[in-house]
N, C-alpha and C positions, 0 to 999 in steps of 0.2 A: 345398503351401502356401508353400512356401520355397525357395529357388535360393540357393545363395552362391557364389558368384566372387571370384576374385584375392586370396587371405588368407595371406601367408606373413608369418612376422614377420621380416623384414628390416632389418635399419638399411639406410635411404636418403640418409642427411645429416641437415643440423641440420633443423627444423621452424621454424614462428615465430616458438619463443620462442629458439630456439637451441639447443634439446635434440634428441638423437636422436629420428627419426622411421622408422614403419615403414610398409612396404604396407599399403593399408586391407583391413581385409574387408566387402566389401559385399553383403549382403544385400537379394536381390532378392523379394519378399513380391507376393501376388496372389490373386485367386481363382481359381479353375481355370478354363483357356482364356484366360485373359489372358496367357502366352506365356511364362513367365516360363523355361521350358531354353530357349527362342530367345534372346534375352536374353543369359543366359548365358554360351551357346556364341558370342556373337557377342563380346561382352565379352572373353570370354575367350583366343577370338581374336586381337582387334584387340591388346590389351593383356599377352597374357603368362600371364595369369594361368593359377592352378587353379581346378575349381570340382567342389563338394561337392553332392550331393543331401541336402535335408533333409526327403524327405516323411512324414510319420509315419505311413506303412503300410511302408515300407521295414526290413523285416526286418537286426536290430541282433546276435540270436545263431543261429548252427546245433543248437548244443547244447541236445538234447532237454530235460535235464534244467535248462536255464538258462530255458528259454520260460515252462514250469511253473513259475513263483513265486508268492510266498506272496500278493502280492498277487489273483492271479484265484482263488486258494483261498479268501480274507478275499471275494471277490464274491458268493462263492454261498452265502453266510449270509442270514439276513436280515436287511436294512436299518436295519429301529430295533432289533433285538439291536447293529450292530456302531457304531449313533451311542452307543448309552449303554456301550456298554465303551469307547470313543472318549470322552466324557463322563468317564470317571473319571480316565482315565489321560492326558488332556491336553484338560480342558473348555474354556480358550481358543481350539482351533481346532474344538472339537466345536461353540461357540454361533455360528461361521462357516461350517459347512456343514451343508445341509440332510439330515435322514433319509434321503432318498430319495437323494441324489447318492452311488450307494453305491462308485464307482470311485474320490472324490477320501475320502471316509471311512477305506476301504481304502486305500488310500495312503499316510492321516496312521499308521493304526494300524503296517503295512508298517514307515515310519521307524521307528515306536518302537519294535517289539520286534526291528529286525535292528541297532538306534543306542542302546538305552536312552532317550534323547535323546528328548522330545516333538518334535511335528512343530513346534509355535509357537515352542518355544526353540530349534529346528536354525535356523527362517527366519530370527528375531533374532539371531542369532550371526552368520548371512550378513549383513544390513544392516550390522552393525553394524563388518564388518570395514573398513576404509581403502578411500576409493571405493565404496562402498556405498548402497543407498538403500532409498524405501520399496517398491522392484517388486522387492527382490533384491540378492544379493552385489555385488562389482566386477564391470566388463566384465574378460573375457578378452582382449581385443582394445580395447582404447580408443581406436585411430583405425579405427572403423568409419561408415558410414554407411548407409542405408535406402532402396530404391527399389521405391515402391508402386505397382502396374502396375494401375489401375483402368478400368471401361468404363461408360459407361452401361449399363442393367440391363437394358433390353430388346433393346437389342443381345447383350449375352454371354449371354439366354438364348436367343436365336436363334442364336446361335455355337453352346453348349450344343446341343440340339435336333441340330447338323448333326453336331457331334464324335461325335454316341452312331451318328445313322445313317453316320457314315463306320465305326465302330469294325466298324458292324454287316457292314459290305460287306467289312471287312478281314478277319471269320472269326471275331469276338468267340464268336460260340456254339457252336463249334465247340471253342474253346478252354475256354471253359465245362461244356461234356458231358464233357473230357479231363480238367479240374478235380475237378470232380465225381465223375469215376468212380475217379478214384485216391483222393480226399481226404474224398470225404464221404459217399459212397454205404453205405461201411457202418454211419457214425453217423447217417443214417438210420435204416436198418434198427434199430440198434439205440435208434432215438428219443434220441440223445444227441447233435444236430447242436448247435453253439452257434456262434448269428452276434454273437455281443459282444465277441469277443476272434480275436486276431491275422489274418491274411488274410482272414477269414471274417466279421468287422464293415466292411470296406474296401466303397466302393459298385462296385456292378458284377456281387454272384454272390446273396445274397441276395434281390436284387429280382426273379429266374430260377428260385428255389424250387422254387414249385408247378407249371411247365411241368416242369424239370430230373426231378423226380421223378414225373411223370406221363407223360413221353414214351415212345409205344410201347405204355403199357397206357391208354388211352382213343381217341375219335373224331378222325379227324383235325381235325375244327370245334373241338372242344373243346382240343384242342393248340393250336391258332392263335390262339383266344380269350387262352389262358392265354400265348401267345407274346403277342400284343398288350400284354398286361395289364402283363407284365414290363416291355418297352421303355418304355412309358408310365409306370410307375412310376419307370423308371432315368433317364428324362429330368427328369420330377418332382423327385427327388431329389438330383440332378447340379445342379439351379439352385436347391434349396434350400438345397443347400451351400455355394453359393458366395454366397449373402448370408451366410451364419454365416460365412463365413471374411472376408467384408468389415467383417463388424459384431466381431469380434475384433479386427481392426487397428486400428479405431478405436476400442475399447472401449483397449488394450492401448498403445497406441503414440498415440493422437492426443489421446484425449476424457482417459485419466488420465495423464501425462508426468509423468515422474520426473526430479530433477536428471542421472541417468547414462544417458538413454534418448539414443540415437544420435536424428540429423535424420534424418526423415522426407522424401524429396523423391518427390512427386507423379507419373506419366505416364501419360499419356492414350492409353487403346491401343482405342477403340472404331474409329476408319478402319483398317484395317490399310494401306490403300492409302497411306497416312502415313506407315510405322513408321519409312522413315530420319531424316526432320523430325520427328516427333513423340515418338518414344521414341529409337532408336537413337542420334543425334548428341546430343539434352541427357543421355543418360546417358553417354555418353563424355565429355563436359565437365562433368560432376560429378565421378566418378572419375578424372579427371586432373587438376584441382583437388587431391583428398585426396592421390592419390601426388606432388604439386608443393609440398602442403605451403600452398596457398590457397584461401581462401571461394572459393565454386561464386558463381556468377554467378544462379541460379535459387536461391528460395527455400525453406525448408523449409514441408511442409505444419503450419497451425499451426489447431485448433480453439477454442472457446471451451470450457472445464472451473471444474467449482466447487473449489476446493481444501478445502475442508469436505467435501466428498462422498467418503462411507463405504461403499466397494462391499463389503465384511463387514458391516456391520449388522446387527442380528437383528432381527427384525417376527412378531411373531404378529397374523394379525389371526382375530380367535373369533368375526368374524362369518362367515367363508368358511373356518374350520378349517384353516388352511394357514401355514405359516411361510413366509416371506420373506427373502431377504437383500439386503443393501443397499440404498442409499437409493434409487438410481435406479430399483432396481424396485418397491419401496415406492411409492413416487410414481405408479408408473404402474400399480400393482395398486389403488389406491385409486379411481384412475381410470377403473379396469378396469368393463367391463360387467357383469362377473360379481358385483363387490363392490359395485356400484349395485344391480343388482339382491336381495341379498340386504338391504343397508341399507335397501331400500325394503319390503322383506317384514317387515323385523323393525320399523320404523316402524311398518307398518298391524296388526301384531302389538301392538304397546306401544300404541296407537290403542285397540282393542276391547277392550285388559288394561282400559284406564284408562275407557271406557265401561261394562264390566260391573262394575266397583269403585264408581261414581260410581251406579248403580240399585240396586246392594248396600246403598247407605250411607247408605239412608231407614231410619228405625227402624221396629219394628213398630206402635209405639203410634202411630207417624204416621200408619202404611199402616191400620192400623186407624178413625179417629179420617177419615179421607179415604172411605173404603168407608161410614161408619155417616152422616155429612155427606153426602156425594156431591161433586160438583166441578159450577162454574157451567156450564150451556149456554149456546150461543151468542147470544141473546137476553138476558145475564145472571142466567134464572131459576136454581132451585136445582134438580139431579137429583136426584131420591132414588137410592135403593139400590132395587132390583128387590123384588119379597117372593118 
């Protein structure tokens, strides 16, 4: 998701205002296959700098005993058991996260019993220090800046599509079956495989399962099936990722901006046939602007955003049984097909309540007193009652 280049804190001389200035850290942001180690290395190159991987499958400890925290212990509880003890012990961030979200629940609980400290008062404490805001403490790095490496969609899923079959030519399942056989073959066996947590929720082995553990004991037809099945899945998933990692940028960085959120600057990496005009030279003259200590000549990406808009909100709606958070989803669950369609069932519900209330609400002595009369026929005469 993430590439960072050139971040040392250095004094480099005065800045603008005449205070010391340091090397920028620039963070390079993308959806997967938008290029972002090219980038990097070329940056990093041209310029000097270092640069950091920040992907979040990238394994942070070796130590056995450090992997195992209490946090993926808190997961395999159950979900509304750990929102309502979340609910006692810090009901501000329990009425901001859903039942079901039980990784960010687990989380909140995690802070409090390894901090005391609820999770809502730890995040207020961060805002609230010098430099602070409402996404979070101070930057670490205050001359930073942002470059978002986007494509059109049907281009990088056809990127997408070739990256999985080059992966596949380069020995991807081969390295998969060596995977497998060391790491997971006997949490098979022992039916305790779990793809939710560390290497094992990462896209790429998962999607390989049911070939992975089938291979050798069924039909060759059936093996190739279930080979098919995988690839096509992991292509699937490979480009549904990368709009979730698009719509996180802009959920994050465009649509809610914060006073301390670095500039956002745009490039366009759908031509690759482009990259030195297109990407490569406007991000060189961005980041030598920050380490010169002047505005970039290229603008920052700027959305339109509501500033009243409450991405924690809480929503119950009891016509579709389901809690909701925030407003922007609110809005578009209301919207939603699902919630038309239930409002329109409970309509024609409340319709026939109030039709068979309304034939109810003749009295006897009327229905009586109508039967012994009779009612006019269509010529005006009088019907009797039958003998």
């Amino acid at each position: 998701m993430a590439a960072v280049a050139a971040a040392r804190a250095v004094s480099v001389g005065p800045g603008l205002r005449g205070l010391p200035r340091t090397l920028p850290l620039v963070v390079i942001l993308g959806a997967t296959g938008t290029g972002k180690s090219t980038l990097a290395l070329q940056l990093g190159q041209r310029l000097g700098g270092e640069i950091v991987s920040a992907d979040s499958m990238q394994p942070q400890e070796t130590d056995t005993e450090k992997v195992i925290d209490r946090k993926v212990e808190l997961e395999k509880e159950d979900g509304h058991a750990l929102h309502k003890r979340l609910s006692q012990v810090d009901p501000e961030m329990a009425a901001k996260l859903h039942p079901h979200d039980k990784r960010k629940v687990a989380r909140s609980l995690q802070v409090f019993e390894e901090t005391g400290i609820s999770h809502s008062e730890f995040l207020c404490r961060q805002r609230a220090e010098e430099g602070g805001g409402p996404l979070g403490g101070p930057l670490r790095f205050p001359n930073s800046c942002i470059l978002w490496l986007h494509a059109d969609q049907t281009v990088l899923d056809k990127r997408l599509d070739k990256r999985v079959d080059d992966m596949l030519a380069a020995g991807l399942l081969d390295e998969l079956r060596g995977f497998h056989r060391r790491y997971n073959q006997e949490k098979v066996a022992e039916n305790s495989q779990d793809y939710q947590h560390g290497i094992f929720q990462s896209i790429g082995f998962k999607e390989f399962h049911e070939y992975l553990i089938t291979e050798g004991k069924c039909t060759p037809e059936t093996s190739n099936q279930l080979l098919k099945k995988g690839i096509e899945a992991l292509k699937q998933v490979t480009k549904r990722y990368a709009r979730k990692q698009n719509r996180w940028v802009k959920n994050r960085f465009l649509s809610r901006p914060g006073p301390s959120v670095p500039p956002v600057y745009g490039l366009e990496v759908s031509d690759v046939s482009k990259w030195e005009e297109s990407v490569l030279e406007p991000a060189l003259e961005i980041v030598r602007s920050f380490i010169q200590g002047r505005k970039p000549a290229a603008a920052p990406v700027r959305m339109p955003h509501d500033e009243t808009e409450n991405k924690r909100s809480y929503h119950m709606c009891d016509l579709c049984d389901r809690i909701i958070i925030g407003d922007r989803e609110w809005a578009a669950h209301i919207k939603s097909k699902s919630h038309l369609h239930q409002l329109k069932k409970r309509r024609r519900l409340d319709s026939d309540a109030v039709t068979t209330v309304e034939s109810q609400s003749i009295s006897p002595d009327c229905d009586k007193e109508l039967k012994e009369k009779g009612s006019p026929g269509q010529n005006g005469e009088e019907l009797r009652p039958s003998v």
